[in-house]
VEXDREN-2710 file (C-alpha; in Angstrom, 1 decimal):
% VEXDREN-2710
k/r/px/py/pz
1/UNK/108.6/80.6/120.8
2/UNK/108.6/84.4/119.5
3/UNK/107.1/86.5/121.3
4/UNK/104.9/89.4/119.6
5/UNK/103.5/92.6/120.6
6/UNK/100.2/93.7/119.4
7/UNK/99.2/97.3/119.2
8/UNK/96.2/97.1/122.1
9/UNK/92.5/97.0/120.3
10/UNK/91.3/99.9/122.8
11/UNK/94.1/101.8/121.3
12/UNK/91.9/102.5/117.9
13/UNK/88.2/102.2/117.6
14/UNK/88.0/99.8/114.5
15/UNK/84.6/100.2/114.0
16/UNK/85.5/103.9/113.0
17/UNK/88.2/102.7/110.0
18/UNK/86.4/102.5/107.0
19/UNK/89.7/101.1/104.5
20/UNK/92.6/99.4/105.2
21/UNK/95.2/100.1/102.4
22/UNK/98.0/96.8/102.6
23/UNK/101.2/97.4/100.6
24/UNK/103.5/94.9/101.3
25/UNK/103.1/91.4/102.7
26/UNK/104.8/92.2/106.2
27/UNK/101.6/94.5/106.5
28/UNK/99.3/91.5/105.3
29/UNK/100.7/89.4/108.2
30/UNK/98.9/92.0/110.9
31/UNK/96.0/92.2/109.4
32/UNK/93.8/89.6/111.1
33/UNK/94.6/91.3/114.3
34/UNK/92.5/94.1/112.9
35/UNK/90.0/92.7/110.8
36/UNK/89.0/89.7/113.3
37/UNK/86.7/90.6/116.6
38/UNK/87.7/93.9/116.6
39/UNK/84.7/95.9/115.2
40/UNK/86.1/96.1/111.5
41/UNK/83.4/96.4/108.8
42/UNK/85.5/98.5/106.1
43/UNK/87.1/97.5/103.0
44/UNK/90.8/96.0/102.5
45/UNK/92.8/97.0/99.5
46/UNK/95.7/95.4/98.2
47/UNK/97.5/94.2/95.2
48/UNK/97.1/90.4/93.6
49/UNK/101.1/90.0/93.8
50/UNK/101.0/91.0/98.2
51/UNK/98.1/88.8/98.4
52/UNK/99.3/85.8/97.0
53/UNK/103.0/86.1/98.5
54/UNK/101.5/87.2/101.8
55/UNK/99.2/83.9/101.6
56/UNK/102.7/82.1/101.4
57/UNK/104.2/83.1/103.7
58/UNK/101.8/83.2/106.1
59/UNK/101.5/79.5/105.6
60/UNK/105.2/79.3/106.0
61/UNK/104.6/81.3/109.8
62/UNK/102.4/78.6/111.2
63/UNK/105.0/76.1/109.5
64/UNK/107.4/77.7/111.7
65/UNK/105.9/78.2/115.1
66/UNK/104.6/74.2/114.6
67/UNK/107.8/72.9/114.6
68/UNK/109.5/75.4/116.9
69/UNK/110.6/73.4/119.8
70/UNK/109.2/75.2/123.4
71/UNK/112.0/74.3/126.2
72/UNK/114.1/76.4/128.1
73/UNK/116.9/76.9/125.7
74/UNK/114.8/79.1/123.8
75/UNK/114.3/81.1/126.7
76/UNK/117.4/82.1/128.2
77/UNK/117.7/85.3/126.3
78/UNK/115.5/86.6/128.7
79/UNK/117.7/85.9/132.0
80/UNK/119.1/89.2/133.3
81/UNK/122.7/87.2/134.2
82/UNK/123.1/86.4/130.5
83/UNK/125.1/89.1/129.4
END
């Protein structure tokens, strides 16, 4: 399974942010980490063409991670021996 990273919530008071400007779909991807329970009551701006492909492909994400196959192959990147 990826792992991600998310920028901590305490790390930017959301309910301070008044626009979130979204130019490309790999930006579109993050963005329910900051609009959802986080404080957020601004606006979101972005083009038709992001919006629709970033729709797409966030559809093809949960494809992904629902057939991606948890066992401990997947995880042997993170033993220290492997070199």
């Amino acid at each position: 399974m990826p792992e991600i990273h998310p920028v901590p919530l305490e790390a930017v008071c959301m309910n301070t942010v008044d626009y979130i400007l979204v130019s490309n779909w790999h930006s579109l991807v993050a963005l329910p980490f900051y609009t959802e329970n986080s404080g957020f009551k601004g606006v979101v701006y972005s083009t038709e063409p992001v919006v629709q492909f970033g729709r797409l492909m966030m559809l093809e994400l949960i494809d992904y991670h629902d057939r991606i196959v948890s066992d401990d192959v997947g995880r042997k990147w993170k033993d220290p021996s492997v070199q």
